[in-house]
C-alpha positions in Angstrom: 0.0 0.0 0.0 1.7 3.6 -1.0 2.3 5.6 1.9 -0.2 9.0 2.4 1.6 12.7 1.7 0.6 13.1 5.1 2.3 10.2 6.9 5.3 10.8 4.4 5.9 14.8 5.4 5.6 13.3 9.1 8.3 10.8 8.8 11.0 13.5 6.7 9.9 16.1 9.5 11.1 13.6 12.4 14.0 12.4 10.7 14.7 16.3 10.1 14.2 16.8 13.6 16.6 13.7 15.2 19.6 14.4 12.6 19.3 18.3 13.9 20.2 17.1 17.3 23.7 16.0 15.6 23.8 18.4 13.0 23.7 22.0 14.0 23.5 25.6 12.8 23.1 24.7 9.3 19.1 23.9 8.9 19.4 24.8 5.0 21.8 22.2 4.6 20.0 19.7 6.2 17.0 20.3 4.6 18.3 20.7 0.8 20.4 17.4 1.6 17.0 15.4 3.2 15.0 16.4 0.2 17.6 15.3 -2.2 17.3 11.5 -0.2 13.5 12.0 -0.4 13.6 12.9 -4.2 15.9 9.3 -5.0 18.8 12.0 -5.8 22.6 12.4 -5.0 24.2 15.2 -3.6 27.6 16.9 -4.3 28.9 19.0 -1.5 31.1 21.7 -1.4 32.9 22.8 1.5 35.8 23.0 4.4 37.1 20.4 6.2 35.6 19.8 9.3 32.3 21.3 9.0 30.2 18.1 9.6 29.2 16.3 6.1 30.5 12.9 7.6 28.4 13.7 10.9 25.8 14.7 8.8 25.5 11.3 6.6 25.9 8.9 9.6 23.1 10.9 11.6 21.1 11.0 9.1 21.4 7.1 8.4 20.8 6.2 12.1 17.5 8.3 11.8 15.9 5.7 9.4 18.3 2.4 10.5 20.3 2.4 7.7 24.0 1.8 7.1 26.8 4.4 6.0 29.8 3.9 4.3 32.3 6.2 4.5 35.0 6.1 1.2 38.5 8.8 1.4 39.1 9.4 -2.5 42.9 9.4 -3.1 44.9 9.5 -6.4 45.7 5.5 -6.5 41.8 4.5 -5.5 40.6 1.9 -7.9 37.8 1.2 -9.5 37.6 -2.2 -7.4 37.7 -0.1 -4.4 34.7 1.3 -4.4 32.5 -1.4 -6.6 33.8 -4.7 -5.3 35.5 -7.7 -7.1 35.8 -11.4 -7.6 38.3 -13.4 -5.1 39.0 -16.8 -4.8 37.8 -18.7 -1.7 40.8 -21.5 -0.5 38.2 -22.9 1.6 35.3 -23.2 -0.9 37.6 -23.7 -4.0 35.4 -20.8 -5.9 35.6 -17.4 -7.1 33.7 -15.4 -4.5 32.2 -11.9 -4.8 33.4 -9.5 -2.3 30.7 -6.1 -2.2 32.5 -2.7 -2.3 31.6 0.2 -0.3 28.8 1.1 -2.6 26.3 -1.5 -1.2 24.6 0.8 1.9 22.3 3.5 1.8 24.5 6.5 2.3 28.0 6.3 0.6 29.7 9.7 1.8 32.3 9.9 -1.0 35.2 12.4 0.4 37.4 14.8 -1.8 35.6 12.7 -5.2 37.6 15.0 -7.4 41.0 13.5 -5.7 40.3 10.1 -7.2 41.2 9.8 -11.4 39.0 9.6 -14.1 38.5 5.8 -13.7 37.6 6.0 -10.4 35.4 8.4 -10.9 33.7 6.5 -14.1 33.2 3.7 -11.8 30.5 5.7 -10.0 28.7 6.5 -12.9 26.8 3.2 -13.3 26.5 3.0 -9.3 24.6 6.5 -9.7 22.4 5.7 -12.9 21.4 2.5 -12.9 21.9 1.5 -9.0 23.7 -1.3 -9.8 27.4 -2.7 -9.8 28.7 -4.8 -12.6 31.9 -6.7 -12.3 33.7 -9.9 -13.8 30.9 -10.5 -15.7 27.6 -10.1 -13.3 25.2 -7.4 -12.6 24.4 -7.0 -8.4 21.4 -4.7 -7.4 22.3 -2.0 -5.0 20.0 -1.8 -1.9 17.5 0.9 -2.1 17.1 3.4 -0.7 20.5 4.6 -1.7 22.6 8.0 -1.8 25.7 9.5 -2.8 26.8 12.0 -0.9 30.3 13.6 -3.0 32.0 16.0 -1.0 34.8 18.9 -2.8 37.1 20.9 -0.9 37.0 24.3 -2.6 40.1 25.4 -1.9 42.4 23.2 -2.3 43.0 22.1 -5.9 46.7 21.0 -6.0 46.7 16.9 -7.1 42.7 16.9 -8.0 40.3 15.9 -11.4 38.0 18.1 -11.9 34.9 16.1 -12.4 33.7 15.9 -15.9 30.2 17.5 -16.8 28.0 13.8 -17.6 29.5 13.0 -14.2 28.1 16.3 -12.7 24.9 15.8 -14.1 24.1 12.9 -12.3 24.2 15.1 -8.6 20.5 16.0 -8.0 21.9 19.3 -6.6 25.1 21.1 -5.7 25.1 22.0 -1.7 27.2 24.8 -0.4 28.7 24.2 3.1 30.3 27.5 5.0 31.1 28.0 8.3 28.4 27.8 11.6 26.9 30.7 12.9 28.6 31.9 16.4 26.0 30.6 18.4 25.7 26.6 17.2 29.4 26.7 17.4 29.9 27.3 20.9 27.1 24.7 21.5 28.6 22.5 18.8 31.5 22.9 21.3 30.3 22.9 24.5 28.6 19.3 23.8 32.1 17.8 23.6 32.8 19.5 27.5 30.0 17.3 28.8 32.1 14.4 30.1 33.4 13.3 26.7 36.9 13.6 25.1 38.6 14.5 21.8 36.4 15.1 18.7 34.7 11.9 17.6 31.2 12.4 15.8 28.7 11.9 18.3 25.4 10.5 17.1 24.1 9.2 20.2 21.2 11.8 20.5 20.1 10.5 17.1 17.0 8.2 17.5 15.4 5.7 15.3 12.5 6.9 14.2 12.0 5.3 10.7 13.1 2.6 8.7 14.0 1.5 5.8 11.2 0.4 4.1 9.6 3.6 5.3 12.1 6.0 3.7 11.6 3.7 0.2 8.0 4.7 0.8 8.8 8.5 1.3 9.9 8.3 -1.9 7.5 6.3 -3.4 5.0 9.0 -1.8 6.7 11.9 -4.0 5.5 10.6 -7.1 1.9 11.5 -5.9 2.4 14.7 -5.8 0.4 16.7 -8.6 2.9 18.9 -11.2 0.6 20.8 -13.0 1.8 21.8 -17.0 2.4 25.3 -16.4 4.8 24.4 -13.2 6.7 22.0 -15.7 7.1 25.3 -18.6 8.4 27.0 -15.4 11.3 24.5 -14.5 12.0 23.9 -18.5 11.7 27.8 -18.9 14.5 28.1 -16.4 16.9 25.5 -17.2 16.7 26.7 -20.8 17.3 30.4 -20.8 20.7 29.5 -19.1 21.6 28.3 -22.7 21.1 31.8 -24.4 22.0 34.1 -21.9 25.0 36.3 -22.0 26.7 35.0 -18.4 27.0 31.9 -19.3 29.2 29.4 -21.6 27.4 26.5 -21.1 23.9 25.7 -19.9 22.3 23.3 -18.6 20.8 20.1 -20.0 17.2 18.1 -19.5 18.5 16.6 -16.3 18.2 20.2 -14.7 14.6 20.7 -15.9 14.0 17.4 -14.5 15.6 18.0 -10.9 13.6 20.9 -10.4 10.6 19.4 -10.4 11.9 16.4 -8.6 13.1 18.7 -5.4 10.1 20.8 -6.0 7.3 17.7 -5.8 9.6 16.8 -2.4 9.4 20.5 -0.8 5.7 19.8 -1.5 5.6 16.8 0.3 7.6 17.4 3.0 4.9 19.8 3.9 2.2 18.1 3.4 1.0 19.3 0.0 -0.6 17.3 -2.5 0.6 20.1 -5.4 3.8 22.0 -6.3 4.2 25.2 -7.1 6.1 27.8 -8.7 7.7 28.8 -5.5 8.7 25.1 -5.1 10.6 25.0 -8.3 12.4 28.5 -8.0 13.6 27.4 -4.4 15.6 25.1 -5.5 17.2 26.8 -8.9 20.6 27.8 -7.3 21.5 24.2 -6.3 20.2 22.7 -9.5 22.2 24.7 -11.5 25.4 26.3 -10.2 27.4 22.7 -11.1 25.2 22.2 -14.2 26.3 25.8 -15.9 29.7 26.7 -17.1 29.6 30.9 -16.4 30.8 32.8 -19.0 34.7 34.4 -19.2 34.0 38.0 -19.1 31.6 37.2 -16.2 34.1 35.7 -14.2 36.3 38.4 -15.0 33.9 40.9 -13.6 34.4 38.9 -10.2 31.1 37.3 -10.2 29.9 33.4 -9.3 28.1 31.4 -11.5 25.3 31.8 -8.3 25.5 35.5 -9.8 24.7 34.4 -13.6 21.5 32.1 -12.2 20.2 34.6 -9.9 20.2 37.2 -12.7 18.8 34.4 -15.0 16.2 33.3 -12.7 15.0 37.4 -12.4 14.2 37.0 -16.3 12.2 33.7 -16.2 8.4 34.9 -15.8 6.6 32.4 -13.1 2.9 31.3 -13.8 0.6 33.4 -12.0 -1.6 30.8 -10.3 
């Protein structure tokens, strides 16, 4: 039986509110990262060292009972590495498979851009088709599943920049900066209370859904109503980035389509059986600022590619009802 909108908004807002008690100061995060999971999508994320994107993943796995992998790209990562491969068993006499990394719900994948192309490549599938193929057979990855990417923007020395069909595939492109005062000190102050050193501490974290419920959040999306003119909005977005003057490049179909993916999950994570125009421009920035290449003279100017889509976004008339 598909679960309602209404049970479905209740379980995202718990799981919101137990990986909060982990994750602090940085509630648009949380949310754009939640709604990704919600909407079946993966999630690059682009930030500083130590600002909580491994807590972030673990918490937000113990919320529903799932597992999370954790995977350090490095320059001599293999394929293998991540995917798995076939080993021979003394005891049994027989080739064995042995499961990478990727089989869990939540793969945090750290520095991605530190691993070469093949590495990278060997993602691709993983992301797509949610399945592994190796020596020959195809194994189903459990479902739900995420990739969480993470990029450190800046340090670039010994990286791959990753290509543009590999880009594509993130749902949406999360910005990470530093806590506000405030959630620091408490983010601080919770290590003071008889604990030691810095370890991630996700004890607060209850479960309060599982599995099979989060595959049925996402289920639930797809009952949410899109109406036409809602679709000529995302479409009319992701396709006047490919004539306007700040940008190189724009953005393909797959942006069009994320929009109204995240926007039919900000519907249903409050309850509503509709999205709407607001729903899809919420989510343009993340969408599109790894999907569009910005023009030269606009990065000469000193503005972001979050500059070129803003101004974009201004130009793109929204439906009136």
């Amino acid at each position: 039986m598909t679960m309602t909108i209404e049970r479905a908004a209740s379980i995202l807002e718990s799981i919101r509110a137990e990986v909060g008690k982990a994750f602090k100061g940085q509630d648009e995060v949380l949310e754009q990262v939640l709604l990704a999971l919600a909407a079946s999508g993966h999630v690059l994320v682009e930030g500083l060292p130590g600002l909580g994107k491994t807590l972030l993943t673990r918490a937000a796995a113990a919320s529903f009972g799932g597992d999370a992998k954790r995977v350090q790209f490095t320059p001599d990562l293999m394929p293998h590495d991540i995917t798995g491969h076939s080993m021979y068993d003394l005891a049994s006499g027989k080739f064995v498979s042995r499961k990478g990394p990727v089989f869990t719900h939540i793969l945090i994948a750290d520095e991605i851009n530190r691993a070469p192309a093949k590495t990278q490549a060997a993602l691709l599938e993983v992301m797509q088709e949610y399945q592994v193929s190796f020596d020959g057979e195809t194994h189903a990855l459990q479902r739900p599943f995420m990739v969480l990417a993470t990029q450190n923007p800046a340090e670039h020395e010994g990286t791959y920049p990753l290509p543009d069909a590999q880009l594509d595939r993130f749902l949406l492109k999360v910005l990470i900066d530093y806590p506000e005062p405030e959630a620091e000190r408490e983010f601080v102050s919770s290590l003071l209370d008889g604990k030691t050193g810095d370890s991630l501490d996700i004890a607060a974290v209850r479960k309060v859904a599982s599995v099979e419920d989060l595959a049925a959040v996402q289920e639930a999306v797809g009952l949410v109503k899109v109406d036409p003119e809602v679709v000529g909005y995302a479409v009319g977005i992701a396709g006047a980035t490919r004539s306007h003057r700040a940008v190189r490049v724009g953005a393909g179909p797959r942006a069009s389509l994320a929009l109204v993916r995240l926007a039919r999950a900000k519907a249903l994570s409050e309850g509503r059986e509709y999205a709407t125009p607001d729903d899809v421009r919420r989510w343009a920035l993340p969408v599109l600022r790894h999907r569009v290449v910005p023009a030269v003279e606009w990065e000469i100017d000193g503005r972001s590619v979050d500059d070129a889509v803003s101004e974009i976004l201004g130009g793109v008339e929204a439906p009136r009802k």
